[in-house]
TORNUMAR-910884 format. One record per residue (C-alpha): chain; x, y, z. Coordinates in pm, whole numbers, plus 50000, padded with zeros to 5 digits. Layout:
+------+-------+-------+-------+
! unit !    px !    py !    pz !
+------+-------+-------+-------+
!    A !     X !     Y !     Z !
...
+------+-------+-------+-------+
END
This chain:
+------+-------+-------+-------+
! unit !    px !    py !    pz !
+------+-------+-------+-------+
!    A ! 38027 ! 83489 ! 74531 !
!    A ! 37814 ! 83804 ! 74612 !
!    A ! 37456 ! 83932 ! 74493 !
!    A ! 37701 ! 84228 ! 74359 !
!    A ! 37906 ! 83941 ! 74136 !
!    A ! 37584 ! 83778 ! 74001 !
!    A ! 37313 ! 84083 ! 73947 !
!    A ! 37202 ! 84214 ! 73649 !
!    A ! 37227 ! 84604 ! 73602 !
!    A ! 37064 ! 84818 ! 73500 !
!    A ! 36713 ! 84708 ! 73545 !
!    A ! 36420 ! 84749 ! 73384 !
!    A ! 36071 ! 84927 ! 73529 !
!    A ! 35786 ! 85068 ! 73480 !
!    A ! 35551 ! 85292 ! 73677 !
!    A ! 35179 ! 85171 ! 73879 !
!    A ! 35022 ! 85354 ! 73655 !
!    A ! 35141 ! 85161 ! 73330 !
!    A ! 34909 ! 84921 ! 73196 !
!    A ! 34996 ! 84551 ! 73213 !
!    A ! 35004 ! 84523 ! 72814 !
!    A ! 35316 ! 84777 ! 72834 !
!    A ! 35510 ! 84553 ! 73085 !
!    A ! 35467 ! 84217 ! 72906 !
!    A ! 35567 ! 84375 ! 72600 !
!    A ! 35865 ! 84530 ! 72782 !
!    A ! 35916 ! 84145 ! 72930 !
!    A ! 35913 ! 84016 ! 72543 !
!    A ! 36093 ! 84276 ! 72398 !
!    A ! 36428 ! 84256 ! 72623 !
!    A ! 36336 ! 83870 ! 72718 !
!    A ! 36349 ! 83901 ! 73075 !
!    A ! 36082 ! 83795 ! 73343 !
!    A ! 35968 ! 84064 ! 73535 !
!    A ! 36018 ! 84410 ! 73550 !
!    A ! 36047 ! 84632 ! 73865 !
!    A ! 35752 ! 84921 ! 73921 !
!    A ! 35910 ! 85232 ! 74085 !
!    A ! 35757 ! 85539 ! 74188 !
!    A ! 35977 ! 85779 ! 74161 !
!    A ! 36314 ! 85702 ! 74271 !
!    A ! 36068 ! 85465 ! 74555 !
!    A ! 36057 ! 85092 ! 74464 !
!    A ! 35689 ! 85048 ! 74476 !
!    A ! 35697 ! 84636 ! 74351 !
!    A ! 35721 ! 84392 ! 74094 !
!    A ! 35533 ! 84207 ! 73849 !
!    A ! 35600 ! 83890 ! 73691 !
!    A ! 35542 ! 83694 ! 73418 !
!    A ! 35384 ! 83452 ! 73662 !
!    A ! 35140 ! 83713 ! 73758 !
!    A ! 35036 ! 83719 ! 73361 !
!    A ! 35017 ! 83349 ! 73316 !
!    A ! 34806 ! 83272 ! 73611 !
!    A ! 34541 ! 83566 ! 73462 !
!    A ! 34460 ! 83356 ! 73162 !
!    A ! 34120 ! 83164 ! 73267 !
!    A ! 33896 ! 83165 ! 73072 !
!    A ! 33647 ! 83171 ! 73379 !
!    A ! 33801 ! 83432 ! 73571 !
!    A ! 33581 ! 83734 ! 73502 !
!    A ! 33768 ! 84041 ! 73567 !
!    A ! 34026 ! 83932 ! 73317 !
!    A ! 33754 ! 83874 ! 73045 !
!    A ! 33617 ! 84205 ! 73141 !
!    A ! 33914 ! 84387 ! 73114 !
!    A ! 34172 ! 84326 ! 72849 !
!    A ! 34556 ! 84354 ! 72960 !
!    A ! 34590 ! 84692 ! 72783 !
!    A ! 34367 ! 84848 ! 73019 !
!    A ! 34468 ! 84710 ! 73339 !
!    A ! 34727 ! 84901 ! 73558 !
!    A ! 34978 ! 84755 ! 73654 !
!    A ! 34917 ! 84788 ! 73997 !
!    A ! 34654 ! 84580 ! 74042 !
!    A ! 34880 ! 84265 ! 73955 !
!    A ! 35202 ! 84383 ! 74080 !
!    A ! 35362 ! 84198 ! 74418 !
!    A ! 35381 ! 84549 ! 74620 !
!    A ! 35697 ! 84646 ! 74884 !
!    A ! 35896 ! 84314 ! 74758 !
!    A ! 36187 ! 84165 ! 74965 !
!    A ! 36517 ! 84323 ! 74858 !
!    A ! 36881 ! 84200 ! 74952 !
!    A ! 37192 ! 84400 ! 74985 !
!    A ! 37528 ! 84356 ! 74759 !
!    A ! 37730 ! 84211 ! 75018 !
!    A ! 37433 ! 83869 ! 74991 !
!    A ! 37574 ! 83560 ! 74942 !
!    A ! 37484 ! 83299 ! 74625 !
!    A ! 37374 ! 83052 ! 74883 !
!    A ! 37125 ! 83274 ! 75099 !
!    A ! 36999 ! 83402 ! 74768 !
!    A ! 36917 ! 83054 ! 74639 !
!    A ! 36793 ! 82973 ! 74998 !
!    A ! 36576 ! 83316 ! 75002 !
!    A ! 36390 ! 83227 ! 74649 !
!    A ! 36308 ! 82885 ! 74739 !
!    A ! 36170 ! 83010 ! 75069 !
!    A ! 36000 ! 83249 ! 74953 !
!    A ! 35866 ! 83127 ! 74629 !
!    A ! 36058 ! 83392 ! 74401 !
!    A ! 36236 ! 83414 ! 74103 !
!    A ! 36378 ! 83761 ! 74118 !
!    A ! 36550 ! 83981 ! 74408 !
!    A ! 36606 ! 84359 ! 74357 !
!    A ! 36979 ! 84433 ! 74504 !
!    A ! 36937 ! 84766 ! 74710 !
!    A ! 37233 ! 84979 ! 74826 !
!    A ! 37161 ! 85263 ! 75046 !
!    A ! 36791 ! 85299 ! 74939 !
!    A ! 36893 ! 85252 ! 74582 !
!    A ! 36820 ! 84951 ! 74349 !
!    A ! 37131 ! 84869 ! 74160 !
!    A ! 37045 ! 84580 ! 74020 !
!    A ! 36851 ! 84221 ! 74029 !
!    A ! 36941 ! 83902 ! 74091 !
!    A ! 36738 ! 83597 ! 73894 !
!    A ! 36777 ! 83225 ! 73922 !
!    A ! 36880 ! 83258 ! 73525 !
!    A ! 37223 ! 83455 ! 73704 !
!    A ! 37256 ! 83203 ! 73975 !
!    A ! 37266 ! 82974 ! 73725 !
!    A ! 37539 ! 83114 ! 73512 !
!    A ! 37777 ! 83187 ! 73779 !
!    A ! 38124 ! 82976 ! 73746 !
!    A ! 38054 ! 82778 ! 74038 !
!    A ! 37747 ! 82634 ! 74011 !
!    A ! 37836 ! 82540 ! 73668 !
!    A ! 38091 ! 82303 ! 73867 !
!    A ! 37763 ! 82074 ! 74035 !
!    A ! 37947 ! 81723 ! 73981 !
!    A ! 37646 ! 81523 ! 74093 !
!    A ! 37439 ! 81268 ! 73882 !
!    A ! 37107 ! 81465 ! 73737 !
!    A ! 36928 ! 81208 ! 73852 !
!    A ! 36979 ! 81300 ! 74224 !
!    A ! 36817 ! 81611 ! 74184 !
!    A ! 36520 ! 81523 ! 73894 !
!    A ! 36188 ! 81504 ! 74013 !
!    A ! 35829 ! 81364 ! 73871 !
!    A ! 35708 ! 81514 ! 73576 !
!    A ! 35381 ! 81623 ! 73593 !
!    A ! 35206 ! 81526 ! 73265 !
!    A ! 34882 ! 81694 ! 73101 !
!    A ! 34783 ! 81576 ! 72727 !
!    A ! 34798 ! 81776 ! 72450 !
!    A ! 34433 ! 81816 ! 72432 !
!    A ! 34379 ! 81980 ! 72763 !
!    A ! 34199 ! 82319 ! 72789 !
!    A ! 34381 ! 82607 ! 72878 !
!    A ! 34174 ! 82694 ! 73225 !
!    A ! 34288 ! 82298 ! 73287 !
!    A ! 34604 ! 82376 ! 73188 !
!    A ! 34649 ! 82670 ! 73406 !
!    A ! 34436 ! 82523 ! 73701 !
!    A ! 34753 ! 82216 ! 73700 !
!    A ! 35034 ! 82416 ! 73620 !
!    A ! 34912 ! 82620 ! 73977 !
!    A ! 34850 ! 82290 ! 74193 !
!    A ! 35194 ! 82119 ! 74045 !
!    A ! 35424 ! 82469 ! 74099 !
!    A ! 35494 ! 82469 ! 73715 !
!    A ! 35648 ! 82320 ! 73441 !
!    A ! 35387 ! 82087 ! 73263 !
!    A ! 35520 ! 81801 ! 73035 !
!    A ! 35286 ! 81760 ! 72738 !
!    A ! 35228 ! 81411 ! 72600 !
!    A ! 35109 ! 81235 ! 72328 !
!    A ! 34823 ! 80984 ! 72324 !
!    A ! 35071 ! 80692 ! 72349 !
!    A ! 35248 ! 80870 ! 72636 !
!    A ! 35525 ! 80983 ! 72403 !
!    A ! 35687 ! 81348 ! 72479 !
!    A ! 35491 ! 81602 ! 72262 !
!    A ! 35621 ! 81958 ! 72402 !
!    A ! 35679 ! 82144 ! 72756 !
!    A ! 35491 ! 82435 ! 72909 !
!    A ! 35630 ! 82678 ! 73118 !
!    A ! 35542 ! 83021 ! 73248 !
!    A ! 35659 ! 83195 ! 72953 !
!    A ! 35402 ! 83003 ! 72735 !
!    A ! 35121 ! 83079 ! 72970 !
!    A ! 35196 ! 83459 ! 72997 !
!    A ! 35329 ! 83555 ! 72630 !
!    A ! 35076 ! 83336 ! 72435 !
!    A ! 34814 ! 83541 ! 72214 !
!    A ! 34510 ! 83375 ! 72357 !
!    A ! 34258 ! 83652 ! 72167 !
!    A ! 34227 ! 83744 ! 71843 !
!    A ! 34301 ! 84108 ! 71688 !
!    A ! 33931 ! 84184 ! 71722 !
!    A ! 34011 ! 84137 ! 72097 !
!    A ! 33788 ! 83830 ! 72090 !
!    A ! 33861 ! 83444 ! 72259 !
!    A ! 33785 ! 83204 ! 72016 !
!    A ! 33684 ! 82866 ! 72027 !
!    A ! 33777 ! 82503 ! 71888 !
!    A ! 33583 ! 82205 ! 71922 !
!    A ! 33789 ! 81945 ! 72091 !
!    A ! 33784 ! 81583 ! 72078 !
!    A ! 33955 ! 81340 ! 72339 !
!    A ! 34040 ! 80957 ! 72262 !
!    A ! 33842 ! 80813 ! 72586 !
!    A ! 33761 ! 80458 ! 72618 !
!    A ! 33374 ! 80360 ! 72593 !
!    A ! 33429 ! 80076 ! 72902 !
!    A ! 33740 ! 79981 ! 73070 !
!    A ! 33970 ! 79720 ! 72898 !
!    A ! 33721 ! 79886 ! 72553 !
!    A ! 33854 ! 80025 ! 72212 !
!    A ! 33921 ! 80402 ! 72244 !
!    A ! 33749 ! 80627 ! 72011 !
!    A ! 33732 ! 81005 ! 71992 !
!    A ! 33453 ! 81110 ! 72212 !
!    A ! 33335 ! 81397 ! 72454 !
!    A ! 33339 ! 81717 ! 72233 !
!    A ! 33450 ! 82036 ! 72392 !
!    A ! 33492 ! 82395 ! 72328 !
!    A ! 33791 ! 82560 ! 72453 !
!    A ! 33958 ! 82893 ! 72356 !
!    A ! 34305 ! 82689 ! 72349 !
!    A ! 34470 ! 82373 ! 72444 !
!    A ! 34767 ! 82240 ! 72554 !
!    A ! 34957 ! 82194 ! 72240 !
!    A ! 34840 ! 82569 ! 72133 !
!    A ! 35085 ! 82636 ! 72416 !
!    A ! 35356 ! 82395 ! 72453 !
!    A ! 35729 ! 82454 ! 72308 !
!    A ! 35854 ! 82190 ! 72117 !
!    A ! 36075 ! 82040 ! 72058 !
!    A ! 36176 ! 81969 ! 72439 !
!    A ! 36560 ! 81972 ! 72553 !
!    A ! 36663 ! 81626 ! 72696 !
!    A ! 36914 ! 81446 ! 72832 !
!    A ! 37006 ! 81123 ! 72979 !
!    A ! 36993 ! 80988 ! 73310 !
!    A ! 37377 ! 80950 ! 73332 !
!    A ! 37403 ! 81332 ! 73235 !
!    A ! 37567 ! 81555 ! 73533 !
!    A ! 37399 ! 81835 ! 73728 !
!    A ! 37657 ! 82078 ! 73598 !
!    A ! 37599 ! 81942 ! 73198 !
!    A ! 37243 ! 82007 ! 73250 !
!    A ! 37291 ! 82349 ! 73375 !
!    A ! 37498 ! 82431 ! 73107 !
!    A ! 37207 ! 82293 ! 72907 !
!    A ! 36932 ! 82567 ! 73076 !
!    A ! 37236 ! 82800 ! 72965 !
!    A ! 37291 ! 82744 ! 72635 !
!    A ! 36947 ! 82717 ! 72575 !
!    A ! 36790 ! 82947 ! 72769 !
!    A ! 36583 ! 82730 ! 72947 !
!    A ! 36503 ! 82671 ! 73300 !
!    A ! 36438 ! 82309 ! 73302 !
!    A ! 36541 ! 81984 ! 73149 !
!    A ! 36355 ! 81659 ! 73089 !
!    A ! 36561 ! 81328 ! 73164 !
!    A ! 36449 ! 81047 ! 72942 !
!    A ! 36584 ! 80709 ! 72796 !
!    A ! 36471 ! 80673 ! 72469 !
!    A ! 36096 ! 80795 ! 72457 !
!    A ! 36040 ! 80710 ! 72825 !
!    A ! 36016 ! 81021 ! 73003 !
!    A ! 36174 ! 80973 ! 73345 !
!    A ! 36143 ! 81312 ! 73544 !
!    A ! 36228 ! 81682 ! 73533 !
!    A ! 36548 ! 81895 ! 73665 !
!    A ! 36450 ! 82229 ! 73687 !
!    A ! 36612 ! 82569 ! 73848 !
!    A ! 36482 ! 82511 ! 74190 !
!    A ! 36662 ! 82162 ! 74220 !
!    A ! 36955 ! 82301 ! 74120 !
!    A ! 36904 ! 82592 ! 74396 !
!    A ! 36849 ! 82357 ! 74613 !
!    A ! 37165 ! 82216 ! 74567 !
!    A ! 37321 ! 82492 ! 74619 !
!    A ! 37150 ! 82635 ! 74930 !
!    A ! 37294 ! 82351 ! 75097 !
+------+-------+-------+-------+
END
């Protein structure tokens, strides 16, 4: 299969000059995750909902400064990105996004975008829907954070780990997932345009092998479980690579979380199923 088989089309976009408010409510409204900027008929970039998520410290001061509805959307925007033509096949596409760290590819025919090409529509094509190996092969380690985290924490991990945060419980117990989506689309200020902020209390033992108690009080403007989707999709560790794509399908998802019982065991997500099929 083709980039042509697989893209979507038409595309949405929006221009440099558009504020970054305007294409995250563009993302929401048609649930996509990213939006092309074009000049003209010129492809000028692309912004992400990546880009938004990884704005949300509280410590980073331009973003405090300057709310999303009056930053351009230039200034966040991945200029001249890397295009592909129609003829590209599924596996140098997967092999191009996990090179380059993507999630999108504009298709370009004769100087004119046609279409994109997401992991979401490498995912749904017939044949990788076909992967007949054990989901287990391809899982990796969850990273964990607890529930309690501050956002900038949150954020700060979700960066170092490459995404995909598994939220737990203070007996280790699955509490929620957080993904991209819930970093970029969450409502972290008020309608006053204000960041609020919550005391926060973490159970923290007084000496090793001690009683834990709820201790060290901190203000954040959010925490992890402000954040998190729950309930998470699972699935066994006998479960197929091709069930738990059709899983990310069905649900609209891009990752799974393998567990037996309440022991969480690892994480399939989009880019070990690429993988896969880069081979």
């Amino acid at each position: 299969m083709k980039a042509e088989d697989v893209m979507s089309s038409p595309v949405r976009v929006v221009a440099p000059e558009d504020t970054v408010a305007y294409a995250r409510n563009q993302m929401i409204k048609h649930k996509i995750s990213r939006v092309l900027v074009m000049e003209g008929d010129r492809l000028a970039g692309i912004i992400t909902k990546k880009d938004l998520a990884y704005r949300l410290r509280n410590t980073d001061p331009v973003w405090r400064r300057r709310p999303i509805d009056r930053i351009p959307v230039s200034l966040l925007m991945t200029p001249a990105p890397l295009v592909v033509d129609p003829e590209t096949s599924i596996r140098d596409l997967a092999a191009l996004m996990l090179d380059r760290m993507i999630s999108g590819i504009p298709v370009v025919n004769s100087g004119e975008v046609i279409g994109i090409v997401t992991k979401s529509d490498i995912l749904r094509s017939a044949s990788v829907q076909k992967l007949d190996v054990p989901v287990t092969t391809l899982m990796e380690e969850a990273v964990t954070v607890s529930r309690y985290h501050s956002l900038d924490h949150v954020v700060d991990l979700f960066s170092e780990s490459g995404g995909k945060l598994i939220v737990v419980n203070n007996d280790g117990t699955l509490a929620g997932i957080i993904t991209e989506t819930n970093l970029a689309f969450y409502e972290y200020a008020n309608e006053a345009g204000e960041i609020p902020e919550k005391d926060i209390k973490m159970l923290r033992k007084e000496t090793s092998g001690g009683r834990k108690t709820f201790r060290y009080v901190q203000e954040a403007s959010a925490v992890a479980e402000d954040v998190m989707t729950h309930p998470v999709v699972t699935a066994d560790p006998e479960t197929t690579a091709a069930s738990a794509v059709k899983m990310m399908v069905d649900h609209h998802i891009n990752s799974v979380v393998i567990a037996r019982g309440s022991e969480i065991l690892g994480i399939v997500k989009r880019d070990n199923i690429l993988q896969e099929v880069a081979k």
